[in-house]
N, C-alpha and C positions, 0 to 999 in steps of 0.2 A: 400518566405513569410512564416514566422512562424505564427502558427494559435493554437484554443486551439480542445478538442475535443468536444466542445459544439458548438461554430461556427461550423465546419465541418460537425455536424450532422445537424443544422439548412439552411445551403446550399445545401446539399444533397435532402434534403425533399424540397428543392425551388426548386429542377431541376439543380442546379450549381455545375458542374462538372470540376474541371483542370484536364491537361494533364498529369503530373508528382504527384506523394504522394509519400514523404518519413516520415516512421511512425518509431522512432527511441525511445530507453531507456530501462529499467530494469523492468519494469513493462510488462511483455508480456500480461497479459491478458488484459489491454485497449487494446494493436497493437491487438492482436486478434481480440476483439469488434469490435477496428473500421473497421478491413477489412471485417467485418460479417454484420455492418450496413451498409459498403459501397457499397456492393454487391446488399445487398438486397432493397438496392433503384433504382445501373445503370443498371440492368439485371433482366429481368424477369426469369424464372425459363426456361424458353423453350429455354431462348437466351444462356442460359450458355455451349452448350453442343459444340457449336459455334463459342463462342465468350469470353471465360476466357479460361487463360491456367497460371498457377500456376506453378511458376519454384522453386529450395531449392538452396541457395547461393550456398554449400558445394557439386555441382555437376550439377550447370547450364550451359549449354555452351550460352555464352555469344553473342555469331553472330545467334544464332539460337531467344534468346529474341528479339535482335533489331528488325530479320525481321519479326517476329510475330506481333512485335507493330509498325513496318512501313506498314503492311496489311492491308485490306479495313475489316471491320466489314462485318459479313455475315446473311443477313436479320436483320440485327437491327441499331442502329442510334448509338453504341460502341463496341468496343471491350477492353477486359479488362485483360491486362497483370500483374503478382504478382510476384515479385522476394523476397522469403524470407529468410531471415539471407544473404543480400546482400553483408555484411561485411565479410564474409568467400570467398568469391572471392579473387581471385589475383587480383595486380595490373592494369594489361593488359584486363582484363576481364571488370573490374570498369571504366576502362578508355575509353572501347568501349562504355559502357551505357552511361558516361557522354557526349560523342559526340550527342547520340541520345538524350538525355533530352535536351543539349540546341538547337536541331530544331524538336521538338516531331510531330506527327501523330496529327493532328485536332480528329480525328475519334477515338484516344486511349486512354486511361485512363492504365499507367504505376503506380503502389503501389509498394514502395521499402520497404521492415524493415530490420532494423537495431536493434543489443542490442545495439553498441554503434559506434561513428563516425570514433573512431581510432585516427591518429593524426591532429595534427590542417590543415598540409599540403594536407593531402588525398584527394583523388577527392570525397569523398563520403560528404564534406565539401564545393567542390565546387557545388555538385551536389543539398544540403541543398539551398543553395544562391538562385539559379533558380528553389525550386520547392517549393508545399505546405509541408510544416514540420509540423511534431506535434513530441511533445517529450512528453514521458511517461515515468512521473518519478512517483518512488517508493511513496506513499503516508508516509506525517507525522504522528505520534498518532491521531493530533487532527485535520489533515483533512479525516480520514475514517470514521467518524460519517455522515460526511455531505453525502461522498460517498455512503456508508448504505443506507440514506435515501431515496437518488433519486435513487439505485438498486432496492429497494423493490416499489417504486412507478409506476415503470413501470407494476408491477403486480396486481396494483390497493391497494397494504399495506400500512400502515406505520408500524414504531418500534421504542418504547420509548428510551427513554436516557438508562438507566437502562438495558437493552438487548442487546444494543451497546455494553456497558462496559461489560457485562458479555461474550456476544461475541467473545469480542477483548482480553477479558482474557485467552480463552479457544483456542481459532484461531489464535492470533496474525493479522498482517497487511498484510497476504495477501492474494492481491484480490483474488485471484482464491479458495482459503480456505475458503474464506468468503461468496463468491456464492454460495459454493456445498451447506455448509450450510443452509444459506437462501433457498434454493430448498430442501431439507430435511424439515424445518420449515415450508413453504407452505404445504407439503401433510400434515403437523400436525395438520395444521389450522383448516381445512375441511371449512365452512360457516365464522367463524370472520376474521378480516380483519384486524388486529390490533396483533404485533408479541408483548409480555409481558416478562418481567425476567422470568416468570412459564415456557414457551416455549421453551426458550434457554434452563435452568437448564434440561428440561424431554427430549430434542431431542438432545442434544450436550453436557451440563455436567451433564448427571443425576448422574453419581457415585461421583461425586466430589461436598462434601458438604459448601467449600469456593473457593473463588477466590483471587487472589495473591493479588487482591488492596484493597481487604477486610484484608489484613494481613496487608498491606503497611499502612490503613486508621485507624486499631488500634494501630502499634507503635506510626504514629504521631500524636495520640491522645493521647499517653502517658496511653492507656487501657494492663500495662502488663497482667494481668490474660483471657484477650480476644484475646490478640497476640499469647501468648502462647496454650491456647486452638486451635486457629486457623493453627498456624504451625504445632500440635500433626498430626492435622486431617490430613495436607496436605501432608505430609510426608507420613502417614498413606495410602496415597490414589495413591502415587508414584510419587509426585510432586520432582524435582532433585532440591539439594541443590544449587547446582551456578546456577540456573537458580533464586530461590527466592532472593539472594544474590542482583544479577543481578536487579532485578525489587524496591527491598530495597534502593540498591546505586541510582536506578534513583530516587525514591521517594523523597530521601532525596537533591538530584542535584537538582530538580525544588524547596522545601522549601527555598534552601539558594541562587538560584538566584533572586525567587520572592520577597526576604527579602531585598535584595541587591537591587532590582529594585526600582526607582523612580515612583510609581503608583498613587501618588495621584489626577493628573489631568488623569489617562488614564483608557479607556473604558474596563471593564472584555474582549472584544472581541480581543483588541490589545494585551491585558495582555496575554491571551491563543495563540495569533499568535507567541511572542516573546517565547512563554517558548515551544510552540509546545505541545500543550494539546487540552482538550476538552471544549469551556467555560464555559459547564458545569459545570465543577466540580474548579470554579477559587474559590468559596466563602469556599470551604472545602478545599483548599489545602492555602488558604492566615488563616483561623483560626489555623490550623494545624505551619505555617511559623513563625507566635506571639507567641508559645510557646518556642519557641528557641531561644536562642539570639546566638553572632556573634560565641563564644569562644564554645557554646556548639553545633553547626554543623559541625563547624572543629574539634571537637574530636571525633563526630559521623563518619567522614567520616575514619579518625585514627583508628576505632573501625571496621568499613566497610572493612579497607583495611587490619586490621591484622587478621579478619573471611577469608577473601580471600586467604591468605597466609597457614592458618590453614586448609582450606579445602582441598588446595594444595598439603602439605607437611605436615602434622600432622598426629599423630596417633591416634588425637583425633576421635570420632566418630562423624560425622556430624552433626546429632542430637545436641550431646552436645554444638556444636561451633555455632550453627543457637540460640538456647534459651538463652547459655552466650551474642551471638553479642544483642538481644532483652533485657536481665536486663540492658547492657550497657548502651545502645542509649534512654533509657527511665526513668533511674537513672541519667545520665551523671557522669556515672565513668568514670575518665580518665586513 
């Protein structure tokens, strides 16, 4: 049975516990979480010294897991076996566990993770079939907003739009970047309750006077003397040129699908699920899409991709190729 990680957490707090979990994907810090929420609901802290034994794929002896989780719990009503990165086992090893999951211990509670299944025939495939699964995948742009919010809620915060994005400019999307953070930001808080653009800018980017989709939000506004300004600074600050390049060419990929897209009967929220953004920001990137028409995003991307080539192999100075790709793209020289 595949499950998400929001049931799991809502059965756990009921008391509902299966026998087998395989917590599986690229995202390690959910599998972390959930085995830190899992814990902290089947075992009290006294039961654990007892009743958890945590094995590492990469050096579990596999007959030694079974018979720990074919054992009786000792003073508690579970016992709670963790086999992690289960996928670094051999064959023969994976093949004993999947014997035991399909006749498991009433009294066990077996947690498998996985980065990932392997091939379609693996047992760790058939072992998915008969157990509870959750898979943790890498989040999109515009599902870590939502993330955000219910992380910091647990702390009793919220955090506007606006520190999202400036967050996400300085962090990127991952999770575990984006917690330290948030935990840095709470000691700044002290009494408000409420994390601002101010907070991010003083605790996470204070030396960095812009942010990349402040660069991205003046070319496709066609603001050269504000793009240009804002590249000096960024550059200035040790921002790396195929890294701006990089966030440019996206900028521009979402304008000319949005363009492309048939939006008139559909909701800004479908519109950001398709393009994988924030809905946020759907009413500034569709003003932004109106000023281009077809001929002049495909010679932006021609301009995109011979800055790429130049920064590669050119002897140009970066500098130079990052402020010509910007008179480009906002003159529509071809």
């Amino acid at each position: 049975m595949k499950t998400t990680p929001e049931a799991l957490k809502a059965d756990w707090q009921a008391g509902r516990f299966q026998p087998v979990y395989l917590f599986y994907g690229q995202e390690d810090f959910i599998i972390e979480q959930l085995c830190e929420d899992f814990l902290a609901k089947a075992l009290l802290p006294e039961e654990r010294d007892f009743n958890l034994d945590i094995f590492y794929g990469n050096e579990a002896d596999a007959v030694k897991v079974v018979n720990i989780a074919a054992s009786f719990p000792m003073m508690s009503t579970r016992r709670v076996v963790m086999v992690k990165g289960v996928e670094q086992m051999n064959a023969g090893p994976i093949q004993l566990i999947h014997k035991y999951v399909a006749h498991p211990s009433a009294s066990t509670c077996l947690i498998l993770t996985a980065e990932k299944l392997e091939g379609r025939k693996s047992k760790l495939h058939d072992i998915q079939k008969v157990s509870c699964s959750c898979e943790a995948k890498i989040l999109y742009d515009n599902q870590v907003p939502d993330w955000l919010h219910k992380w910091v809620r647990q702390f009793d915060l919220t955090i506007s739009d606006e520190a999202i994005r400036l967050l996400q400019a300085h962090t990127g999307n991952t999770l575990r970047s984006l917690a330290a953070e948030i935990d840095k930001l709470r000691l700044n808080l002290q009494q408000r309750r409420n994390i601002e653009v101010q907070d991010v800018e003083q605790v996470v980017g204070s030396s960095k006077q812009y942010t990349v989709f402040e660069l991205c939000d003046a070319v496709g506004a066609k603001n050269l003397n504000r793009s240009l300004n804002i590249l000096s600074a960024m550059l200035q600050n040790g921002e790396k040129p195929p890294q701006l390049l990089t966030m440019l060419s996206r900028h521009f990929f979402i304008l000319a699908k949005l363009r492309e897209m048939k939006t008139k009967n559909m909701r800004d929220d479908d519109i950001a699920k398709r393009l994988k953004v924030n809905p946020f920001f759907i009413n500034n990137y569709r003003r932004q899409a109106n000023q281009y028409g077809r001929d002049q995003l495909k010679a932006a991307f021609s301009h995109l991709l011979e800055a790429d080539q130049h920064l590669k192999t050119s002897y140009q100075k970066p500098r130079l190729v990052l402020e010509t790709l910007l008179f480009k793209l906002q003159y529509h020289i071809r």
